[in-house]
N, C-alpha and C positions, 0 to 999 in steps of 0.2 A: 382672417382665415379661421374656421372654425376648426376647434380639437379634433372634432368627429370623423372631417373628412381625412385628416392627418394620421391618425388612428389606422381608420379604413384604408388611407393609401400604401400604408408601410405593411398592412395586413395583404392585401394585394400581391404587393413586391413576393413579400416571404412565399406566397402561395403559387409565384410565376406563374399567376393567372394576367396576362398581359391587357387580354383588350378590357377590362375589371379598372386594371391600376392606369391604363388611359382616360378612361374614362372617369377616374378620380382626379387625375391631372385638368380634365378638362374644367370639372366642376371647379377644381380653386381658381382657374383662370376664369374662368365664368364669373367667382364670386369681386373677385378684384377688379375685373371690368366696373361690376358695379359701386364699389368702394373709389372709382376713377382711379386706381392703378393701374394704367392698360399699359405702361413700361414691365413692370412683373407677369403681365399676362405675355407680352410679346418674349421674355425671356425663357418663358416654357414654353414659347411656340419654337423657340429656335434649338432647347435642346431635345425637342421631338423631332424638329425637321432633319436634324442631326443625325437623328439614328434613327431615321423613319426605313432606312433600306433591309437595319437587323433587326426589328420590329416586325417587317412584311415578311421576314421570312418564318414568322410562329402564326400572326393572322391574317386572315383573306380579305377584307372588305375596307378601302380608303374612301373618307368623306372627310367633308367639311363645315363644324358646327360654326354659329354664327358667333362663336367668341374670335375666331380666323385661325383656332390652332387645327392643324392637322391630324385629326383623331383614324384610329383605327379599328375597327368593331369588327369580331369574326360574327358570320352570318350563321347561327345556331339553331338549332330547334328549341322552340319556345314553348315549355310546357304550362298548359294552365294551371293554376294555383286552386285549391280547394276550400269551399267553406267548412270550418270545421267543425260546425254541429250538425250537415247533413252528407258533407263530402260529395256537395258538387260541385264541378268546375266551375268557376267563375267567369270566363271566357273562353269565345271560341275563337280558334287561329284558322282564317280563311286564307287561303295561296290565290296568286292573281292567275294562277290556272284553273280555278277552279271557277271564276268571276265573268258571267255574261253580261258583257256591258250591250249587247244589239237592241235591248229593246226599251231602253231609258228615250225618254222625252223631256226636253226643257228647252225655255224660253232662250233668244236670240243673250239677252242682257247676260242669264246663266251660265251659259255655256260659255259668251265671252270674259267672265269673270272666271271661272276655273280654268281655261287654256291660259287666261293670264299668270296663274297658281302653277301651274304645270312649268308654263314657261321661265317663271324664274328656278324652279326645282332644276331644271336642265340647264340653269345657268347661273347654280351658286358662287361658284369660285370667281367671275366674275364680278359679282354683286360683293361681296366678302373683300376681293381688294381695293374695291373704293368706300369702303366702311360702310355698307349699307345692309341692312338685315333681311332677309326672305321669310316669306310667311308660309306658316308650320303651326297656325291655331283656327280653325274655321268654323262659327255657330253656324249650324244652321236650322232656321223657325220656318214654321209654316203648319199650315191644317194635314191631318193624318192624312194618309194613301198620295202622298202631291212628290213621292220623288227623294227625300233626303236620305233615306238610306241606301237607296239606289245609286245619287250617289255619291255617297261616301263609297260603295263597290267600284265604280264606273274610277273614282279617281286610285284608289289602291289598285286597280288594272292597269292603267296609264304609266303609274309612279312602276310599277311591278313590284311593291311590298306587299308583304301579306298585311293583310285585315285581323287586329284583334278585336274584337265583336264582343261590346260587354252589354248590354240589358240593364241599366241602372235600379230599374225597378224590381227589379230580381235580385238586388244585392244587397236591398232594406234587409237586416233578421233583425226579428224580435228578442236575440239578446242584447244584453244592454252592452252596448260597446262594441261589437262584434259587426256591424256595419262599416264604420274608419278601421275595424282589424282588416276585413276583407278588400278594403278599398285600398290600405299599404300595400296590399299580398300583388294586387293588379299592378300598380305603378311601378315597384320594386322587380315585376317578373318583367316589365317593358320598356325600364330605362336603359338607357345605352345601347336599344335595339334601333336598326333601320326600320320602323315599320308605322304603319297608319293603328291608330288607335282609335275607335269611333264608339264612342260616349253616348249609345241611344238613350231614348228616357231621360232628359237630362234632366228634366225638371223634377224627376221623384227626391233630388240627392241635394242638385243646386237650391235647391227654393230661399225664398228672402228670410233671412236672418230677424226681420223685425215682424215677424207672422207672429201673434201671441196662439194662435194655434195651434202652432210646432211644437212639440215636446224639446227639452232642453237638450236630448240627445241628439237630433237632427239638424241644430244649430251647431253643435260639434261635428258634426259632420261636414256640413259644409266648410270650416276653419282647415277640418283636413285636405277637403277635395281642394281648397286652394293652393296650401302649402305643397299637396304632390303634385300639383300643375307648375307651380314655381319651379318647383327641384327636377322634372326632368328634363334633360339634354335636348339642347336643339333639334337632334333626329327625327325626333318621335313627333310624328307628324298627329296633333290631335284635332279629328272631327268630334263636333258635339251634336246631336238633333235633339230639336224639341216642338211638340205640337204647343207649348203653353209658355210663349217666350215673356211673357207679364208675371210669370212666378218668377224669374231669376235672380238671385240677390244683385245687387247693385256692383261689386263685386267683380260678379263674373265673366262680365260684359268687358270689362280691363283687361281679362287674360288671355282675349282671341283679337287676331291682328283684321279680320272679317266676319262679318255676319250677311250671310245671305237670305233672301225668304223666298220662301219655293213657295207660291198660290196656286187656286184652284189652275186647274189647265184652262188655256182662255180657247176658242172657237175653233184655231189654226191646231193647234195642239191635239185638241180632241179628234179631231178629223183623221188627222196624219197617226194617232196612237188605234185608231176602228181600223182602216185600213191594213196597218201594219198587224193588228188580231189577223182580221181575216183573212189574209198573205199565207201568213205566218202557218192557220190549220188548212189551206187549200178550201178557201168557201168561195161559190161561184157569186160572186155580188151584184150580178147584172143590173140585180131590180132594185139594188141598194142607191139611194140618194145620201150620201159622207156630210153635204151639208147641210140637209137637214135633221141626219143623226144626230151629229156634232151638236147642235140648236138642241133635238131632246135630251140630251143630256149637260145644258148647259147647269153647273153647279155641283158637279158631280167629281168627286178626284179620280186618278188612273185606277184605283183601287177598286172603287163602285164601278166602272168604264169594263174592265175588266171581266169582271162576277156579272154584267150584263152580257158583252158578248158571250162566253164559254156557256153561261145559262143557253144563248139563244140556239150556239153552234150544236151544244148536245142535242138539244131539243130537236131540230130539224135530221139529225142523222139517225138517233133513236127513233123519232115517232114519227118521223115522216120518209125515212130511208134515202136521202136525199142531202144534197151539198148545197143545194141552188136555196137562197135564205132569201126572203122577201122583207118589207117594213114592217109589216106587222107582225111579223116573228121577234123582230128585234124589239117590236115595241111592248108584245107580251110579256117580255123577258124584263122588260124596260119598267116595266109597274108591278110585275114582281117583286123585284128587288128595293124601288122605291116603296112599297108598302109592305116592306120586310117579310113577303109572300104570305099575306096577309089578307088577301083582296073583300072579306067578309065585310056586305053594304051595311052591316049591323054596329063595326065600330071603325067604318071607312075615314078617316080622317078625310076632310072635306081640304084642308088648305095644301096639302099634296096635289090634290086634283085641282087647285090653282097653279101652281107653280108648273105642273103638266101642261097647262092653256098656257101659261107665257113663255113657256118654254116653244111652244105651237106647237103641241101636240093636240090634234082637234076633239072637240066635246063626242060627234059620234065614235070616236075610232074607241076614244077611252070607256063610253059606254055600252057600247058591244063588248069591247073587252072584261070588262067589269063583271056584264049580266046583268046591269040597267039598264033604265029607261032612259031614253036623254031626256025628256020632260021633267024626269024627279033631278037626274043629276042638273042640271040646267035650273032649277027652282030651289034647290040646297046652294049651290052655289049664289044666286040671288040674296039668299038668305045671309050668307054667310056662318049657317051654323058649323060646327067641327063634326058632327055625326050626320050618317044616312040612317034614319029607322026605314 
């Protein structure tokens, strides 16, 4: 048993700050499970269970961490903690009321993997009396715009915890040391809380320890991000995302009981996420074909999928006064954004307007579009050069 916690726990007591010195309780029984004294942990499970009735009457909120003692945690307002050479907050506290989960898309496999997450949450106590632990650490990788922060939202709705929403990239400062100060400040304001912690960016903070790249204070860092993942309370449900899961030290992959990977949206996805846009703004689709939409933007995440529809929707209501949206409105909108509205033949990237053909999107449609000729486009692509002069 460490001094510190002993310290801290009598400090607690004095301070009749109760769901505090619970929570210190649980920690030594936490620390002795793992020392294999799980007789000394069950002896503090039973003088809590003991006076678990004059404990509920100072806090509101009974859970169950996975050491099997009976903790009690009031449900507080969580203030964010401040960096203290610009004084900004370090996180934000999202409420599952505030959390639109209607327009998330994911794969059959995803979705059965988080109702599986969900389902044991609804059935800790269960789990806990046949010694079995639930899972409360989740990575998840994948390519930008494909879903993971969506959701880590989508599952703090379900769970009905709030979302603390940290930006890991925003929590680098360029003073020295002052990155692990601000990373204590986060963990320390969310231990012992019921709540979803979701670790975007993950890679800015996690990255591999043997990078001779890294400056020496960034390998400290990651020692810290592990030690605060060790030490908080089963509660504290953490999501991590990252677009760049090959940075991670080796490490960190030990301290999530799952890793999921959300890819690009496949054919089915895309189809079902266009439709649900143009539902969603009342656009008349008559003349829309879903599956060959879905086909032109095969490769594309919800993100790009997105920024094409709402391109194509303004566009017809602005400048055509009009709801009723045809193919090639969508598809003007559609090489816009793949040539980052950019369409000038002078430094046309040619291998875009390949992947537009295998996508089947046809040579004339793109060349009207364009303001070429199909003759030139159709003899550049021959060529295979990357420019149209």
């Amino acid at each position: 048993m460490r001094m510190e916690l002993v310290i801290e726990l009598i400090q607690t007591h004095l301070k009749k700050e109760d769901a505090q010195f619970i929570e210190k309780v649980n920690q030594i029984a936490d620390e002795e499970i793992k020392k294999g004294n799980k007789s000394n942990a069950q002896k503090l499970f039973s003088v809590l269970k003991n006076n678990e009735i004059l404990i509920k009457q100072k806090v509101s909120k009974t859970f169950s961490p996975s050491s099997g003692i009976v903790e009690i945690v009031q449900r507080q307002q969580i203030i964010p903690p401040r960096d203290k050479s610009n004084n900004i907050e370090l996180f934000e506290v999202i409420q599952p009321s505030e959390i639109d989960q209607s327009a998330i898309f994911l794969s059959t496999a995803i979705k059965d993997k988080i109702d599986s997450v969900l389902f044991e949450h609804s059935n800790i106590e269960t789990l806990l009396k046949h010694g079995l632990p639930y899972e409360n650490r989740l990575l998840l990788c994948g390519p930008p715009g494909c879903g993971k922060t969506s959701t880590a939202y989508m599952i703090a709705k379900k769970m009905d915890l709030p979302l603390i929403y940290v930006r890991l990239d925003s929590l680098v400062s360029s003073f020295l040391g002052q990155t692990g100060t601000n990373m204590r400040k986060i963990f320390d304001s969310v231990n012992g809380k019921q709540v979803i912690l979701l670790l975007d960016e993950f890679d800015a903070i996690a990255k591999k320890r043997d990078d001779k790249n890294e400056l020496g204070e960034l390998k400290r860092v990651v020692n810290t991000l592990l030690q605060n993942l060790d030490l908080l309370t089963k509660e504290v449900f953490v999501i991590a995302a990252t677009n760049h899961e090959s940075l991670l030290d080796e490490a960190i992959w030990r301290r999530f009981n799952s890793v999921m990977y959300l890819d690009l949206p496949n054919k089915k996805l895309r189809s079902d996420y266009l439709q649900y846009l143009m539902n969603f703004y009342d656009v008349d689709d008559s003349k829309l074909n879903y599956d060959k939409l879905s086909d032109f933007t095969s490769g594309l995440n919800f993100s790009q999928i997105k920024e094409i529809s709402l391109k194509s929707i303004k566009d017809i209501i602005l400048n055509q006064d009009t709801n009723k949206m045809s193919q090639e409105d969508f598809i003007a909108s559609l090489l816009n954004v793949i040539f980052l509205y950019n369409t000038d033949k002078e430094i046309l990237d040619i291998e875009k307007v390949k992947q537009l053909r295998e996508n089947g999107v046809t040579l004339q449609v793109i060349a009207d579009l364009l303001k070429i000729p199909r003759t030139t486009l159709n003899d550049r692509l021959k060529k295979g050069e990357k420019n149209i002069d």
